[in-house]
N, C-alpha and C positions, 0 to 999 in steps of 0.2 A: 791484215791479220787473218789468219787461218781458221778456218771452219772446225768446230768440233767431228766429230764423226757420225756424231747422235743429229747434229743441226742440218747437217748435209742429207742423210735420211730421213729425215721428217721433208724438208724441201720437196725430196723424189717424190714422194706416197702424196703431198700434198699438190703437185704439177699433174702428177699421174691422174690425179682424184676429179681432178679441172674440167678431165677432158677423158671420163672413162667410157669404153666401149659402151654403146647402146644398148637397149635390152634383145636386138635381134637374138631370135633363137634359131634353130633347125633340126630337124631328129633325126639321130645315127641307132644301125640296130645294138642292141647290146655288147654283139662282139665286138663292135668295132668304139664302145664308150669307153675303152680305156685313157685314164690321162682328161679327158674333156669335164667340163664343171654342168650340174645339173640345172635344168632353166626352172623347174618348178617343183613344188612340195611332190614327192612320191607318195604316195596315201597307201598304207597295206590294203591289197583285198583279204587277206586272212589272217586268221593269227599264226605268230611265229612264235613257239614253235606251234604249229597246228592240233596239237593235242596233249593231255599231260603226261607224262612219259620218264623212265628213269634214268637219272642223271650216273648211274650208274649198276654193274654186274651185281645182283643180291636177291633178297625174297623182296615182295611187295608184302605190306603187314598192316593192321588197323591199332594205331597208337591205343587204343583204349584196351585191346588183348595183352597188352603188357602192362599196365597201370598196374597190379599189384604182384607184379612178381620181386622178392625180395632179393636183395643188393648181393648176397650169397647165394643166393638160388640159378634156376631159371626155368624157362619153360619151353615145353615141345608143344612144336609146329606140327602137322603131317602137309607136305607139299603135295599138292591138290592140282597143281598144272606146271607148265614151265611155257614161257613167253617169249617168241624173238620181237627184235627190232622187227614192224613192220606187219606184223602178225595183227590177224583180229583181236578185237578188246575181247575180254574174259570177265565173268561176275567172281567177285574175290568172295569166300566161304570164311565166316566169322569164325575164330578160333583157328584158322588157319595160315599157310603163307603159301603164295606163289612165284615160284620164280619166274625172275626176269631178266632179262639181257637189256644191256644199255640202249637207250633208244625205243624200247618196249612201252606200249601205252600200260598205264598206269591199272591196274584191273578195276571196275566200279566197288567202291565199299571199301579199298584199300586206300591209305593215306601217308603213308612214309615206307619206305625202302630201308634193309636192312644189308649191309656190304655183305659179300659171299665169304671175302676173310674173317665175316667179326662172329659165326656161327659155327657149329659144330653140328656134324664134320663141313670144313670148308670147301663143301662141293656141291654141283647138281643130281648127281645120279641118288640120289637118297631118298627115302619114304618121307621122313624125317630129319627134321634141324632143330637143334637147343640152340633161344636164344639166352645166353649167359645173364643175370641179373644187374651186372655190373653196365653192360653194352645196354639193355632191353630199359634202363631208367634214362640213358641220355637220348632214347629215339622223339621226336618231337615230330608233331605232324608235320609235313613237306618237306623230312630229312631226307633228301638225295633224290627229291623230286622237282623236274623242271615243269610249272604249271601253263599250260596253253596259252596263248600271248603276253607269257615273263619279259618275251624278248619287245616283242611289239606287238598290240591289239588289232585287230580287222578296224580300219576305219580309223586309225590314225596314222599322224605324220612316219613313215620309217626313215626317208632322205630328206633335207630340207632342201630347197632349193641353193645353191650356191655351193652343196656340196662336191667337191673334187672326188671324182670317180675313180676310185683305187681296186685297188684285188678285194678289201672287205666291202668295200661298199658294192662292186659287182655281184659276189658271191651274195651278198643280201638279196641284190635282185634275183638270182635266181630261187634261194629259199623261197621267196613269196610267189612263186610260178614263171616270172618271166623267164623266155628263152632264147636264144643266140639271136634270133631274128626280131626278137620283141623291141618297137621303138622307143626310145627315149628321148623327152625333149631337153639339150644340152643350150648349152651359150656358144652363138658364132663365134670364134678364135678371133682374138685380137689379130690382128694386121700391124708389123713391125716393118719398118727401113731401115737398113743393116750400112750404114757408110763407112769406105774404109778404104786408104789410096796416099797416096804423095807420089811425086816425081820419082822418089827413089822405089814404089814398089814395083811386083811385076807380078802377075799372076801365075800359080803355079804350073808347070812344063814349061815355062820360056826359060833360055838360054839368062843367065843374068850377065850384063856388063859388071863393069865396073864400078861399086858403087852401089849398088842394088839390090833389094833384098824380094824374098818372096811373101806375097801376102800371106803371113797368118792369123792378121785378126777378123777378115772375111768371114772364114771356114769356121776359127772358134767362135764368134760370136752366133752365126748361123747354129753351129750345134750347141750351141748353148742355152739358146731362146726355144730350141726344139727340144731339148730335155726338161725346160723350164714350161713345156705345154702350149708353146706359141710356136702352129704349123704354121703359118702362116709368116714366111720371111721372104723379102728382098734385099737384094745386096745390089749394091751401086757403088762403083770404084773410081775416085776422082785424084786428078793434080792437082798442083800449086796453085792455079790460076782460084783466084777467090770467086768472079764474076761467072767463070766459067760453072765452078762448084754450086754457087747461089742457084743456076740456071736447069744445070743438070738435077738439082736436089728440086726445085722446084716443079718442074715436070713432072718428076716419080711421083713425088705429095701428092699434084694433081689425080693420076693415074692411079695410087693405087688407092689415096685415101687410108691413108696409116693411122693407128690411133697412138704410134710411137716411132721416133726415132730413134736412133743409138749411132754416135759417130766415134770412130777412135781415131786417134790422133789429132795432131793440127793444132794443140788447146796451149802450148805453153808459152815460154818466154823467147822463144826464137824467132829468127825474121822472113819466116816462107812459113807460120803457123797458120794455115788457108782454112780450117774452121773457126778459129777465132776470130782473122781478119774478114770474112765474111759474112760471118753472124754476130759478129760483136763490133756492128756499124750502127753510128745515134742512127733512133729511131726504134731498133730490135729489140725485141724484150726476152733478154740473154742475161744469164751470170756468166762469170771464168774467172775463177781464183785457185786456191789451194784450201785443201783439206788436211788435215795433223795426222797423215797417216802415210807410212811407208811399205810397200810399191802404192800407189795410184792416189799422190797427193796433185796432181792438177787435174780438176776436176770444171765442168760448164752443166747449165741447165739454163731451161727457158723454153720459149713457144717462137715456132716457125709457122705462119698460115693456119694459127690458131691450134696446130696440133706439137703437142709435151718433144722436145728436143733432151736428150740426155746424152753429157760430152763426154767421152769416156778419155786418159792418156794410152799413148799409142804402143807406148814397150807392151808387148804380149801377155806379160804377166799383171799388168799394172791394169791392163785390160780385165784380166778373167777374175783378179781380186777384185775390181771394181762391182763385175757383177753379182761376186754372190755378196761383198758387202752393201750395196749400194740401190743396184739392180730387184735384185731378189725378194728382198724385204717390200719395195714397192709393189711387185708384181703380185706376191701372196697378199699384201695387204688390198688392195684394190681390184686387181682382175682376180683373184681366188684360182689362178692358172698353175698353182706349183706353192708347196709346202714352205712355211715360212723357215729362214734359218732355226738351226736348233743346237745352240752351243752347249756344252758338257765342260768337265775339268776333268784334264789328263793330269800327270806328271812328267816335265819336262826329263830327259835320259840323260842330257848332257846339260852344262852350264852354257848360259848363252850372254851377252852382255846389249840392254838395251839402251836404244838413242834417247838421247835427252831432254829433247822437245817434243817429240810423235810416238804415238803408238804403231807399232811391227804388226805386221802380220807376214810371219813365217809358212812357209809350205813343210809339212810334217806326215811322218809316216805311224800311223796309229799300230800299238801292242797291245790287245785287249787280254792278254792272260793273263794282266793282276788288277785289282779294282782299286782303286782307281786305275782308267789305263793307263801305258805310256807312252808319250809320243816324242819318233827322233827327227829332228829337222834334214829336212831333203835338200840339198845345194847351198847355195850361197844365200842373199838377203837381194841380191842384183836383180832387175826389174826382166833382163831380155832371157833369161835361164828357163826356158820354157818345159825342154826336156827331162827337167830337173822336178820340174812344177806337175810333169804329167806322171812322176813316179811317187805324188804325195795325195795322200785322203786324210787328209785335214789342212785348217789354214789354223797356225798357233799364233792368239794374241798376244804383244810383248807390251804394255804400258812401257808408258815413259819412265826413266831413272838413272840412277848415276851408280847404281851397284850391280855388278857382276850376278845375275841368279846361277844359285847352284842348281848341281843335277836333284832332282825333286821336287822342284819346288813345282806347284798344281798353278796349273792356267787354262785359262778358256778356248777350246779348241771347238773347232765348228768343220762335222764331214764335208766332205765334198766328193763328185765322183771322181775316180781313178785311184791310182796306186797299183801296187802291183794284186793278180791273181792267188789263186790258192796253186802251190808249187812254183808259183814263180820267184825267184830268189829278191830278195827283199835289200835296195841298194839305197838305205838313206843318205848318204855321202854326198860330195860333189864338189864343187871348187871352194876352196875358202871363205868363209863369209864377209860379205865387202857393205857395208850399209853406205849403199850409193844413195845420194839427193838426186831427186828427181826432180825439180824447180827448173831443171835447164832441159829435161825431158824433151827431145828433138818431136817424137810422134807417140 
């Protein structure tokens, strides 16, 4: 009986979980924290923003100089300074306004900000501004003013630990002072073993015989785990030979001390499948079945020398859909190394017709000019269509069913990288679509 898709992800997160990296830390400077997960609370030393300041181009005003100006009316300001970003603070003169430029600290005694369009005349060079009585009753104190640690306090948490260090979360570090050289203590990178081989493959620039193809699930899975925030990969290339495989895989473990493997191929119903026959000898504690999903329903998991094994199938595609469905979800949920999947609803452009026991997942080319977006399916449904798969940024889920979907109908689609550039000509096309079974899937 086949695996749900939901049961097979909990499995990963839960193997993953068994055996997750240690708390080793090490500090990288800032420039170089991109992508890496934080080892400990960052604590502000100041506040952010560091002083109170206007949220926007207008006068600074005291809410209580406008409390009785009537709804028809209004009243005159005389402008008494004008303030940039960055400028010494100013003492605010009661009955008065100063302007201010965004980013400008707030003057002392002033208490809300009046926009430069809502006054007459709508400008700085002036003595004088009327604020209208209609605008001067909706001013409330702290209107269009950002207050000295809004953002974060001096002396509390800003990063927590476990946070994955992005462009916002850098650009905070530097808000709060730190600079290109300033250390942070991150999480050692997980340590991944990348397997990947049969008789028939050959590693890229050899001549192919007959018969033979060249590795590409090596190279993707390698750039994969590295997009996914894990520098840290070895790749190990083996044959048919099971013994041999056991031998060779075992040394690496030793060596490198992985806290994951990843194999593709070798998992299904054929009779030279050397990860299977290998790791799925009494004794091993291994799964290998199938999953209810098309490309990458033969699926393994288990522990080799105490460290989490995860079996990917070998067609290339059934490989890279494995990852982000499979893969990915584990990795953000336990090492916090790479953002969890994040599915939306497109609209499919064309009609498609799903299979009747598994859920699809199609490689699709996303339209975002109308909202909902829409997405057109790239190639065929065939698991080896790679080139096909590297001209689509999204994977379209198709549930199971026995009716033909029309063009429209909304389904769940989940980015991914690739597809084409901005000016690059946009080819969702490809061979006819074939919904091939993968149960005989050779690697």
């Amino acid at each position: 009986m086949s695996r749900s898709i939901e049961a097979h992800q909990g499995e990963l997160r839960a193997l993953l979980a068994r055996a997750a990296p240690d708390d080793a830390t090490e500090t990288v400077p800032l420039a170089r924290a991109a992508g890496r997960v934080l080892a400990r609370d960052l604590v502000a030393p100041l506040d952010l923003p560091p002083h109170t300041n206007a949220q926007m181009d207008g006068f600074a005003v005291r809410v209580s100089d406008l409390a009785a100006v009537p709804p028809d009316g209004g009243i005159d300001l005389p402008v008494t300074a004008i303030r940039a970003a960055g400028a010494a603070p100013a003492v605010h003169t009661a009955g008065a306004a100063t302007a201010v430029m965004t980013g400008a600290v707030i003057p002392e005694g002033a208490d809300a900000v009046v926009p430069v369009e809502r006054v007459s005349p709508p400008r700085f060079d002036t003595p004088l501004v009327t604020v209208p009585g209609s605008v001067a009753r909706d001013v409330a104190e702290g209107a269009f003013v950002r207050a000295a640690g809004s953002d974060v306090a001096r002396g509390a948490v800003a990063l927590p630990a476990g946070t994955l260090l992005g462009a916002a979360a850098l650009g905070a570090c530097a808000a709060l002072g730190l600079t290109d050289t300033s250390p942070l203590p991150v999480r050692q990178p997980p340590r991944v073993v990348v397997v990947s081989g049969g008789d028939e493959i050959r590693p890229a620039g050899e001549t192919l015989p007959p018969g033979a193809v060249h590795d590409a699930n090596g190279p993707l899975l390698a750039a994969w785990l590295r997009a996914a925030g894990v520098d840290s990969v070895t790749r190990l290339g083996v044959d048919d030979d099971p013994d041999a495989f056991l031998a060779r895989l075992g040394d690496v473990v030793a060596r490198v001390r992985p806290h994951l493997v990843i194999t593709s191929g070798g998992i299904s119903a054929g009779a030279f499948e050397v990860v299977r026959l290998a790791l799925g000898r009494a004794g091993r504690e291994m799964w290998f079945g199938h999953v209810a999903v098309q490309p990458g329903g033969p699926q393994g998991c288990g522990t080799l020398l105490g460290v989490p094994v995860v079996c990917l199938p070998g067609n290339p595609v059934s490989t890279w859909v494995s990852c982000e469905l499979f893969v990915r979800p584990a990795l953000a949920a336990v090492w916090g190394c790479c953002e969890p999947p994040r599915w939306f609803t497109a609209r499919l452009q064309e009609p498609v017709q799903p299979l009747p026991d598994r859920t699809q997942l199609r490689r699709g080319v996303l339209d975002h000019s109308d909202c909902p977006p829409r997405v057109s399916l790239a190639g065929g449904a065939s698991s080896h269509l790679l080139t096909a798969a590297a001209r689509a940024d999204a994977l379209v889920r198709i549930a199971p069913g026995a009716q033909q979907l029309p063009a429209g109908t909304p389904l769940a689609v989940l980015p991914v990288a690739g597809g084409p550039r901005a000016g690059a000509p946009v080819t969702a096309g490809g061979p006819a679509p074939t919904n091939d079974d993968e149960s005989g899937e050779p690697r």
